[in-house]
C-alpha positions as CSV (number, residue, x, y, z in Angstrom):
1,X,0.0,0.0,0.0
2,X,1.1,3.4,-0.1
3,X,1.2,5.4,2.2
4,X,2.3,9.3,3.5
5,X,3.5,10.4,7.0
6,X,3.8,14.2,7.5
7,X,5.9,14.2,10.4
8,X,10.0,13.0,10.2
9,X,10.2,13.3,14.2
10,X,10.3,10.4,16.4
11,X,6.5,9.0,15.4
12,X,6.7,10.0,12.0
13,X,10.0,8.1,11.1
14,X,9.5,4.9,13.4
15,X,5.5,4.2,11.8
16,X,7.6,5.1,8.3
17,X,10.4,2.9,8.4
18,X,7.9,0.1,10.5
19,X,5.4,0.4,7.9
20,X,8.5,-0.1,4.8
21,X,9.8,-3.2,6.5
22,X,6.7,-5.0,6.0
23,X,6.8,-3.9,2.0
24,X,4.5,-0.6,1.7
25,X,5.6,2.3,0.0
26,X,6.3,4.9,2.3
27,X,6.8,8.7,1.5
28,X,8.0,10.9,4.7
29,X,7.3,14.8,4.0
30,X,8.2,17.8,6.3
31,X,8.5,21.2,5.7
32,X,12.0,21.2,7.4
33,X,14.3,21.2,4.4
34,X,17.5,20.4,6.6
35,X,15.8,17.9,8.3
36,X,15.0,16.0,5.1
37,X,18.3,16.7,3.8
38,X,20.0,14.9,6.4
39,X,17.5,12.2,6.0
40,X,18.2,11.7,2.6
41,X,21.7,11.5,3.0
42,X,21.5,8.8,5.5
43,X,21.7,10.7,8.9
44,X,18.9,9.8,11.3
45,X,18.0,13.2,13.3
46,X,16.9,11.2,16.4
47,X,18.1,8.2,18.6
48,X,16.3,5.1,19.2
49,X,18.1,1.7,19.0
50,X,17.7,0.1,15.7
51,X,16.2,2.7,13.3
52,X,18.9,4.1,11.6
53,X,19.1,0.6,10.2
54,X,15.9,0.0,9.7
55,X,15.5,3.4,7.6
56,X,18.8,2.6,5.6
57,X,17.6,-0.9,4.8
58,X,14.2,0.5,3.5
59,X,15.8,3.3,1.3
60,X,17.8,1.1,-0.7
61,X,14.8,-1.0,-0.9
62,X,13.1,2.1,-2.8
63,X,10.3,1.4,0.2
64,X,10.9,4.6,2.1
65,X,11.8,8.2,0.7
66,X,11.5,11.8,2.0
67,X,10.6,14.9,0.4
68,X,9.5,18.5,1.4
69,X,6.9,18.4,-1.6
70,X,3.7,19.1,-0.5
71,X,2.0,17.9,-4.1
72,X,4.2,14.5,-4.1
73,X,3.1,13.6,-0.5
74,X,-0.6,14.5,-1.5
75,X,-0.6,12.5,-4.6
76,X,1.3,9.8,-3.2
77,X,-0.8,7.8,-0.4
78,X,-4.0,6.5,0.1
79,X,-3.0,6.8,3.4
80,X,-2.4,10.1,5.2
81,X,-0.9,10.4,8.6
82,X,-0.3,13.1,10.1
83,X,2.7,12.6,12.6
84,X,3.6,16.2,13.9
85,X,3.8,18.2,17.0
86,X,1.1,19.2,19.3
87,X,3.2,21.2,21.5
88,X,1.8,22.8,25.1
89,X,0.2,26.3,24.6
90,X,0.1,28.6,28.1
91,X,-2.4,27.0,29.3
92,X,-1.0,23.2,29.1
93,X,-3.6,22.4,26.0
94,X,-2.1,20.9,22.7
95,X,-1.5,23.5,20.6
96,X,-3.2,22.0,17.2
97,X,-1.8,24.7,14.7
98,X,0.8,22.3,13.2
99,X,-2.1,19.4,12.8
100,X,-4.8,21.9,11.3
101,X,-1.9,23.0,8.6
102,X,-1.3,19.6,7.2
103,X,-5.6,18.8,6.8
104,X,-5.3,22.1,5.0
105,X,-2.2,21.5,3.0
106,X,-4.2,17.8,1.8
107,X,-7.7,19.4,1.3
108,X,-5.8,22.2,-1.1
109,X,-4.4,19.2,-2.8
110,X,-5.9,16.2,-3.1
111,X,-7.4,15.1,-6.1
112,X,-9.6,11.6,-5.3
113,X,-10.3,9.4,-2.1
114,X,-7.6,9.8,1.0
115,X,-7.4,8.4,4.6
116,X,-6.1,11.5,6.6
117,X,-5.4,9.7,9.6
118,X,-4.4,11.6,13.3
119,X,-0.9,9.4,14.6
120,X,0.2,12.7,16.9
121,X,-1.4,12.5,19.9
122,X,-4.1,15.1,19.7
123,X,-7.6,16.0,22.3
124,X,-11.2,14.8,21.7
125,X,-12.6,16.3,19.1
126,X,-9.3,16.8,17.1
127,X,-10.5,14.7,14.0
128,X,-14.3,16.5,14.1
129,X,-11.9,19.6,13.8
130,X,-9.5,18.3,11.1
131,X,-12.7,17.2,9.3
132,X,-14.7,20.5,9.2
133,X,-11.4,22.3,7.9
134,X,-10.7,19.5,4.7
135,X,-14.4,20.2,4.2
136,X,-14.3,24.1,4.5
137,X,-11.1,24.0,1.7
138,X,-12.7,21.4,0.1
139,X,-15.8,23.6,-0.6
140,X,-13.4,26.8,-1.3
141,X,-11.7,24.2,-4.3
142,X,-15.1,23.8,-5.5
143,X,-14.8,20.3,-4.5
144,X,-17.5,19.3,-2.1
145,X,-18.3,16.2,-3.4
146,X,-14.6,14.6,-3.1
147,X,-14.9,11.8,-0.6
148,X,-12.4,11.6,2.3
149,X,-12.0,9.7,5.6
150,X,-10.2,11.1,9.0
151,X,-10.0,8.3,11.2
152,X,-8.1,8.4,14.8
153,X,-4.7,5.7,14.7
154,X,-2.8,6.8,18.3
155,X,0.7,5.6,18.8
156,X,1.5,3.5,21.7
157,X,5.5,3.4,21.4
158,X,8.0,3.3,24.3
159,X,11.1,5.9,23.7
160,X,14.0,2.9,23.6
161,X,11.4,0.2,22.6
162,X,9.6,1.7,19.6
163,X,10.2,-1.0,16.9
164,X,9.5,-3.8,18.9
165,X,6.5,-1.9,20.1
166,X,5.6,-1.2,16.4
167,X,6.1,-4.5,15.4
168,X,4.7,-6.9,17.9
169,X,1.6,-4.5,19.1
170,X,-0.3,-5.2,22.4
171,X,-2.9,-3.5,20.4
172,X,-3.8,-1.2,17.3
173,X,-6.3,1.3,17.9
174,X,-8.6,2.5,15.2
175,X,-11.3,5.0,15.6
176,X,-13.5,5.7,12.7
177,X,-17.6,5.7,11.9
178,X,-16.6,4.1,8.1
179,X,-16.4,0.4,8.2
180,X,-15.1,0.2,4.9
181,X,-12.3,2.6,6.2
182,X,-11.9,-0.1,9.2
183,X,-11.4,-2.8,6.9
184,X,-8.5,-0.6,5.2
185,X,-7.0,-0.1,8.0
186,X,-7.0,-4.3,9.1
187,X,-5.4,-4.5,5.1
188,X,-2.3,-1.7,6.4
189,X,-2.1,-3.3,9.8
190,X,-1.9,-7.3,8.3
191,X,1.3,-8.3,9.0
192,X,1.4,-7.1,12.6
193,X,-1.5,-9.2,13.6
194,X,-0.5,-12.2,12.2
195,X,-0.5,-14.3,15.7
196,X,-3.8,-12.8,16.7
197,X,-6.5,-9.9,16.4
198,X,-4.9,-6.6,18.2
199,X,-7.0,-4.5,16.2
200,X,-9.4,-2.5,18.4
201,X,-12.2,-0.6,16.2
202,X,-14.2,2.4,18.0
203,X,-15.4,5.3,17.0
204,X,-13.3,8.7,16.4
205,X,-13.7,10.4,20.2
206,X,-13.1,7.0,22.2
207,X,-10.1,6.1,20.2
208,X,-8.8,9.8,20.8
209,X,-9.5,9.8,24.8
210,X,-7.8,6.3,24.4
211,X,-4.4,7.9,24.0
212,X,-4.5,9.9,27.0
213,X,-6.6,7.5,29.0
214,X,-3.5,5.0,28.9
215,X,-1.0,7.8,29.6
216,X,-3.1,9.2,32.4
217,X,-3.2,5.7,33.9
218,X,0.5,4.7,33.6
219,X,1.6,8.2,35.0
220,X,-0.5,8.0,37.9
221,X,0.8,4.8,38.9
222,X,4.4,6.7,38.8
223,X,3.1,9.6,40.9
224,X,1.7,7.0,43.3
225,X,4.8,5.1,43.7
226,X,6.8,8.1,44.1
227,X,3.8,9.7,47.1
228,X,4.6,6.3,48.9
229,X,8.1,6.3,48.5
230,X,8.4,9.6,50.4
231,X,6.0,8.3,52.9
232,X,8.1,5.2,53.6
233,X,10.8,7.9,54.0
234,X,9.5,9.3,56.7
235,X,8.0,5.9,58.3
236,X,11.5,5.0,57.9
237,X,10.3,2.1,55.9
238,X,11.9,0.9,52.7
239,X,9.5,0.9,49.2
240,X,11.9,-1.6,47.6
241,X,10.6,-4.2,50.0
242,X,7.3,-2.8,49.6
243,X,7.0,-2.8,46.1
244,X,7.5,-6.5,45.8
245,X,5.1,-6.7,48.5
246,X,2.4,-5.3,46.4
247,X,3.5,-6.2,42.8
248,X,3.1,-9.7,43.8
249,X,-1.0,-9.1,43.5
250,X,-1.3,-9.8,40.1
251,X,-4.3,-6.8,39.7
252,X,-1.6,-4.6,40.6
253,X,1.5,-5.7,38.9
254,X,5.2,-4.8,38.8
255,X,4.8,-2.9,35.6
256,X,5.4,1.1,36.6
257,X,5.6,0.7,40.1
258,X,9.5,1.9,40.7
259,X,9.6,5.1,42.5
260,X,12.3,7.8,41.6
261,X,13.4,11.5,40.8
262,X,9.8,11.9,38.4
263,X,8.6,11.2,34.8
264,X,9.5,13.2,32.1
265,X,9.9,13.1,28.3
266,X,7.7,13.6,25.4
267,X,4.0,12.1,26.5
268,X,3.4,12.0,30.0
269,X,4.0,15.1,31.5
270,X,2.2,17.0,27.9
271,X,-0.4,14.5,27.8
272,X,-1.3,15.2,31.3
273,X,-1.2,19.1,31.4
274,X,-3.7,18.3,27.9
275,X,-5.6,16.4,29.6
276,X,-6.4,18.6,32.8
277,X,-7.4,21.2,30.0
278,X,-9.7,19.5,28.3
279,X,-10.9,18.3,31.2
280,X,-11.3,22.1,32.3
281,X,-12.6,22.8,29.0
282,X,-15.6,20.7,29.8
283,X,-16.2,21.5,33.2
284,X,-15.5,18.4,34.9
285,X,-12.9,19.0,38.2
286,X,-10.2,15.9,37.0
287,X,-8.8,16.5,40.6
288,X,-6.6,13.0,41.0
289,X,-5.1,14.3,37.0
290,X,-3.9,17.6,39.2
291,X,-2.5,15.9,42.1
292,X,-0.6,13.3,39.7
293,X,0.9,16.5,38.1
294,X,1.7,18.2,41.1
295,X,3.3,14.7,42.7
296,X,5.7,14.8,39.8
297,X,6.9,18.1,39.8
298,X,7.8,17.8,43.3
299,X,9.2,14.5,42.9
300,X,11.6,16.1,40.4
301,X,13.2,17.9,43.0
302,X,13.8,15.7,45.7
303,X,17.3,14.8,44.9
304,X,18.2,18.4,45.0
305,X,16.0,18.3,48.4
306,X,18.9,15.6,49.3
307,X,21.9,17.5,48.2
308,X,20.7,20.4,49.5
309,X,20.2,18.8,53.4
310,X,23.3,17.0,53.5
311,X,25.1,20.2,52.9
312,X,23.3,21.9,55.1
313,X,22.4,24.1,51.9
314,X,25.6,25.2,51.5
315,X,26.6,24.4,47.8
316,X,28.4,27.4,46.3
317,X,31.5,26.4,44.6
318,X,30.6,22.6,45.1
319,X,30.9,20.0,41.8
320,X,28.3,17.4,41.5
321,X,28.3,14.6,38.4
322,X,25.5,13.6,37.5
323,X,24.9,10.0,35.5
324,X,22.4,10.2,32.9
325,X,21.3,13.0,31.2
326,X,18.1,11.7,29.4
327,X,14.8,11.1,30.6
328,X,14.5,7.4,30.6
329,X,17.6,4.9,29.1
330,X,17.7,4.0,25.7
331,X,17.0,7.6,24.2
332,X,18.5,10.8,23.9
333,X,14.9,12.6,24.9
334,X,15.4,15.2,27.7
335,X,12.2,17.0,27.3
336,X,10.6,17.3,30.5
337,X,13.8,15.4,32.1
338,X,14.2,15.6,36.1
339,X,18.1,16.1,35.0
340,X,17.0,19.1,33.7
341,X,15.6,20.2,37.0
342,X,18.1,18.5,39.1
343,X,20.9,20.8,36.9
344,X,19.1,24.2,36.8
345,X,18.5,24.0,40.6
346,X,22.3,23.1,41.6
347,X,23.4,25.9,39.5
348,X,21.0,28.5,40.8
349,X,22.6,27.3,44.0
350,X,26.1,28.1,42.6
351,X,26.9,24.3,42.3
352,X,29.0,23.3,39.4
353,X,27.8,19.9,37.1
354,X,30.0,17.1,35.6
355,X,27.4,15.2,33.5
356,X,27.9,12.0,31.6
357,X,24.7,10.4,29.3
358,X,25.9,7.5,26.4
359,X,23.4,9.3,24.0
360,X,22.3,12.7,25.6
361,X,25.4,14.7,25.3
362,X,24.6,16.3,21.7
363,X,20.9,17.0,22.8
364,X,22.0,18.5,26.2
365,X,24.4,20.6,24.2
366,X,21.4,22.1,21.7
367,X,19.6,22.9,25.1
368,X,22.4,24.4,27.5
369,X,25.5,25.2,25.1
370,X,28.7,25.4,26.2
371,X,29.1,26.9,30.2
372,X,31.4,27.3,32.7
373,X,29.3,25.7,35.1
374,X,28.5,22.6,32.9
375,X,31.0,19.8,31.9
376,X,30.2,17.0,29.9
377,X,32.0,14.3,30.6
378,X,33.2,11.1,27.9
379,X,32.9,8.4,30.4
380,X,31.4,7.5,33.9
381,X,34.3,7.3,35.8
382,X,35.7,10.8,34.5
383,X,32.4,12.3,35.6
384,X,33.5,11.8,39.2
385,X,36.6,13.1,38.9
386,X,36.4,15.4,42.4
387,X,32.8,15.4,42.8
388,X,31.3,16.3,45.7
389,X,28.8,13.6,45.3
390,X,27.1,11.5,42.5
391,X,23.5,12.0,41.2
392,X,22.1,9.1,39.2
393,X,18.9,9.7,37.4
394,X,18.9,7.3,34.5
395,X,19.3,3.6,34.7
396,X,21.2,2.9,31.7
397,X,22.9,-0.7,31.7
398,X,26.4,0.6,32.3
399,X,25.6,2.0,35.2
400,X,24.2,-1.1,37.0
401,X,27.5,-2.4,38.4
402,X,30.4,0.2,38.7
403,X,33.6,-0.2,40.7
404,X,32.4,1.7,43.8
405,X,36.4,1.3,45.0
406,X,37.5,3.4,41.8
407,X,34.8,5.3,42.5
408,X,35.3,6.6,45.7
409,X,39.0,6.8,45.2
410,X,38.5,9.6,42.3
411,X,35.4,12.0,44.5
412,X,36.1,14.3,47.2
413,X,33.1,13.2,49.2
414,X,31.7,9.9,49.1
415,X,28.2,10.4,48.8
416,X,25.4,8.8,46.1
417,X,22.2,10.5,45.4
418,X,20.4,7.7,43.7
419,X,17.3,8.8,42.0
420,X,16.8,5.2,40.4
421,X,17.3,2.7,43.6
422,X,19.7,1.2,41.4
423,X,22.2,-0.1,44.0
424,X,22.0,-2.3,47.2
425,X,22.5,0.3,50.1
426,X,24.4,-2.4,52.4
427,X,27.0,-2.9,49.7
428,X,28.0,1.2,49.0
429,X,28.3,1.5,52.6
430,X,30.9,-1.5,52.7
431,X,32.6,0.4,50.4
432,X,32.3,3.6,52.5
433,X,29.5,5.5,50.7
434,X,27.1,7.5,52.6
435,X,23.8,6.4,50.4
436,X,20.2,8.3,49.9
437,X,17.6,6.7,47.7
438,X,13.8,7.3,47.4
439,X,11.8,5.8,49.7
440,X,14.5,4.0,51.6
441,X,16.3,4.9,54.9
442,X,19.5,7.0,54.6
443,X,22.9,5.0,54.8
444,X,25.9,6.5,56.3
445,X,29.1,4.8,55.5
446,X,30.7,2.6,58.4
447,X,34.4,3.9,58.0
């Protein structure tokens, strides 16, 4: 089939090159002309394990191609996805414009029948909105009688797990009122559902409040973990042990249950603010959506909290590293990143940072430039170099099992802030590390 993604940012390029693997013929458009440039010459703009590959192996195929040609991508796909931002406005809605310019940009276009299909995540009512507008330029064309289909297609991909979430889906949502459109859609979708049925048909609103319904859900189980955690803190109990305890009940689960420094990145924390709005929007109170919000944003500062009190507050002229720059492992994302919080709050404090991320370093260098106050480190170890403690906030592999002897030998003070609970706090203390987790009792080294 063929098919056209308006979009070359992390949704639009993974359902692309997913979609090319499994033989359609997929056109990528965006109106950034550097962007596409890069793409064409074989440079992958984002990180996520796997894809440059995947996009490489397509182009030589001749399955996947991008342009900036608004007429090609038109003219080229039955299919229409539209893949782009939906940003925060002021007021923590999704800021539509980007969406609402590519259903214009297809109605001034298109010629006979087209799928326009919403892939960003968008509010309820989105696709009655994108619908009305093909219509109004439609009827502007003189075209009224062209027949066209917007149907809601959300995304459900993990940052460091997208192609494997693409390609073995726990489900494939489809919201539409056409059941010819529906049976398209199980035609595109074919291949992934070879084992079993994953696709889930509904109608337009239902499979847009899906989106953020799932989100919603799998933050507030984060924001809960992380309200416990502080309150085994102060009942000096530990939520390790606890979190097995309750995991165990299988209508509960281990699945997002592991407290730390806060959520971040590109869905939860937008997804949420959207949701509150729209919620607002229609009146209704969504009072455990605030708190969830408000949980995290607190949570992100608690390792600073830490710092902060085992200095007594005094950190002027202090070096911290910090391990892990990006908001979860297996990405370079730091939107919405407790690093990011954890960093501006040391320096505001006159603390120096010696970060080190595998993947983030280029990203965090976009974001921050170069500063006296900032190093970015080419290894673990050389992050330490003199710290005055270590902050970990993402729990990428390499950071599992370091040599906490080398360790301590290269910091001035001996002291872990561990935002992820990645370590066993009787073991750093052997090795004379005073310890602070979340959710567990301090440890203060023996020697």
């Amino acid at each position: 089939m063929k098919v056209t993604i308006y979009g070359s940012g992390y949704v639009g390029l993974v359902t692309g090159a997913c979609l090319a693997e499994v033989g359609n013929d997929v056109l990528c458009a965006d109106v950034d002309e550097h962007k596409i440039e890069r793409l064409n010459h074989g440079e992958v703009p984002i990180y996520e394990p796997g894809l440059d590959q995947l996009i490489t192996r397509n182009r030589k195929a001749g399955r996947l191609a991008f342009t900036t040609d608004p007429d090609l991508a038109v003219s080229h796909g039955l299919f229409q996805f539209i893949a782009v931002g939906t940003p925060p406005g002021e007021d923590g809605s999704a800021d539509l414009k980007q969406v609402i310019a590519v259903a214009r940009t297809i109605a001034e276009r298109m010629e006979e029948y087209r799928i326009v299909v919403n892939k960003s995540t968008v509010p309820v009512g989105t696709g009655d909105r994108v619908r009305a507008e093909i219509r109004t330029v439609l009827a502007r064309r003189g075209r009224a009688e062209l027949e066209f289909d917007v149907v809601a297609n959300p995304e459900f991909l993990k940052e460091g797990a997208a192609i494997d979430d693409f390609m073995r889906p726990d489900r494939i949502v489809v919201g539409t009122d056409n059941p010819r459109t529906t049976e398209l859609f199980r035609a595109l979708y074919a291949p992934f559902n070879r084992n079993h049925e994953r696709l889930i048909a509904m109608d337009l609103r239902s499979a847009e409040l899906t989106k953020y319904a799932a989100n919603a859900m799998l933050a507030t189980k984060i924001s809960l973990m992380n309200e416990l955690a502080n309150l085994a803190e102060a009942l000096g109990a530990d939520i390790e042990k606890v979190r097995i305890g309750i995991g165990a009940d299988p209508r509960i689960g281990y699945h997002f249950i592991y407290p730390g420094c806060g959520y971040g990145g590109s869905c939860f924390p937008k997804d949420i603010k959207a949701l509150i709005a729209t919620a607002q929007s229609s009146n209704v109170p969504a009072e455990l959506l605030r708190a969830v919000d408000s949980v995290n944003e607190r949570q992100k500062r608690r390792l600073f909290e830490k710092i902060q009190g085992y200095y007594a507050g005094d950190l002027r002229g202090r070096t911290f590293a910090l391990w892990g720059l990006a908001f979860k492992p297996n990405t370079d994302d730091m939107r919405e990143a407790p690093s990011r919080t954890l960093m501006e709050s040391l320096w505001a404090a006159g603390a120096k940072v010696c970060a080190y991320d595998p993947v983030a370093r280029a990203v965090a260098l976009q974001i921050y430039g170069q500063r006296e106050d900032l190093v970015l480190a080419d290894s673990p170890m050389a992050a330490l170099k003199n710290a005055d403690g270590l902050a970990l906030l993402t729990e990428w592999n390499e950071f599992r099992s370091p040599d906490f002897g080398a360790m301590k030998q290269l910091m001035r003070r001996a002291v872990i802030f561990d935002g992820r609970n990645l370590y066993d706090p009787n073991l750093v203390r052997r090795y004379g590390f005073d310890y602070f987790a979340i959710g567990r009792p301090e440890i203060r080294a023996c020697t």
